[in-house]
C-alpha positions, 0 to 999 in steps of 0.5 A: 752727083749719083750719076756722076758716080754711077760713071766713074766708079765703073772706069776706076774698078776697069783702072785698078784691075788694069794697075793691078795686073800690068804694074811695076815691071818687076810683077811675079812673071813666069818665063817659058822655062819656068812654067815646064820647070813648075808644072814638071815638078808639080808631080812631086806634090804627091809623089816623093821625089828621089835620085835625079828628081832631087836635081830639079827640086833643087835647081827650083831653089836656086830660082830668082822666082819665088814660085819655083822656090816656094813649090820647092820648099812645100815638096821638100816639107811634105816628103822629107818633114820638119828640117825642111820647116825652116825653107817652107816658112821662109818661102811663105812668109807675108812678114817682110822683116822675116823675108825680103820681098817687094810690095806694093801699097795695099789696095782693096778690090770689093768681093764680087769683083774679085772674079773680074780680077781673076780672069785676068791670069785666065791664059797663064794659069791654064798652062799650069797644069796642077790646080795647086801650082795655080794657087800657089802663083796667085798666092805669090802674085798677091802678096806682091800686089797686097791686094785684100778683098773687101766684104760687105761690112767692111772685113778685109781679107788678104788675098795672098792670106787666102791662097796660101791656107788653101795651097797648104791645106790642099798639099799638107793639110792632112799632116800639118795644121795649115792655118798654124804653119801659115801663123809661124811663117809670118812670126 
């Protein structure tokens, strides 16, 4: 039986990596056009953006995809402040009744396999030029898959949890409490 186990267990962490990444067709996905759009404007993450600069924020939020919308509504929070609160908490929210965004079931990948999982984006997030544009799609890629990493006593952590504190505190955590803006999102 233990051999048994020893088999399987290796052929069904190699299967849910494979459901994890090609699952429904509708997985956050990123087309040519918006990868230039995300890294083009990933330079307004430190740099406020004005004039024709707007036009691109802007048109990143009216994208279908999230993570054009997200970036946008951080940048918008972070050089123009709190009346842009309201989009940041919106694009960011985990709460389903707060925001309208497919989920699959929960599914929970041991810690020391998470890095397995992770090569997996290897090729597309090294074309997202900014390390923070790399969280912030893998923040909205898990909150799709509401994948959660299982520690060794049993603790679970949402992986789309984890990467939205990180991205918030790597771009407006010397102004803002990430934790607790990432506490309103989901109220």
């Amino acid at each position: 039986m233990k051999k048994l186990i020893k088999l399987v267990l290796p052929a069904m962490c190699l299967m849910l990596t494979f459901f994890l990444c090609h699952g429904r067709a509708n997985a956050l996905t990123l087309n040519e056009g918006e990868l230039r759009l995300l890294n083009g404007i990933s330079r307004f993450i430190d740099q406020k953006p004005e004039g024709s600069a707007l036009r691109l924020i802007e048109s990143a939020m009216k994208s279908q995809n999230p993570c054009l919308r997200g970036l946008a509504a951080i940048i918008l929070f972070k050089h123009y402040g709190e009346s842009f609160c309201g989009q940041l908490l919106r694009n960011f929210t985990l709460n389903q009744e707060k925001e309208s965004f497919e989920a699959e079931n929960k599914v929970l990948v041991k810690i020391e396999n998470v890095q397995r999982l992770l090569t997996n984006f290897d090729e597309l997030l090294k074309r997202l030029k900014d390390e923070r544009v790399r969280q912030l799609f893998l923040f909205y890629h898990f909150r799709h898959k509401q994948v959660y990493m299982l520690g060794a006593a049993g603790e679970q952590l949402s992986m789309a949890v984890f990467y939205r504190v990180g991205l918030f505190e790597a771009i407006i955590g010397h102004e803002h409490d990430a934790i607790g803006l990432a506490e309103m999102a989901d109220q």
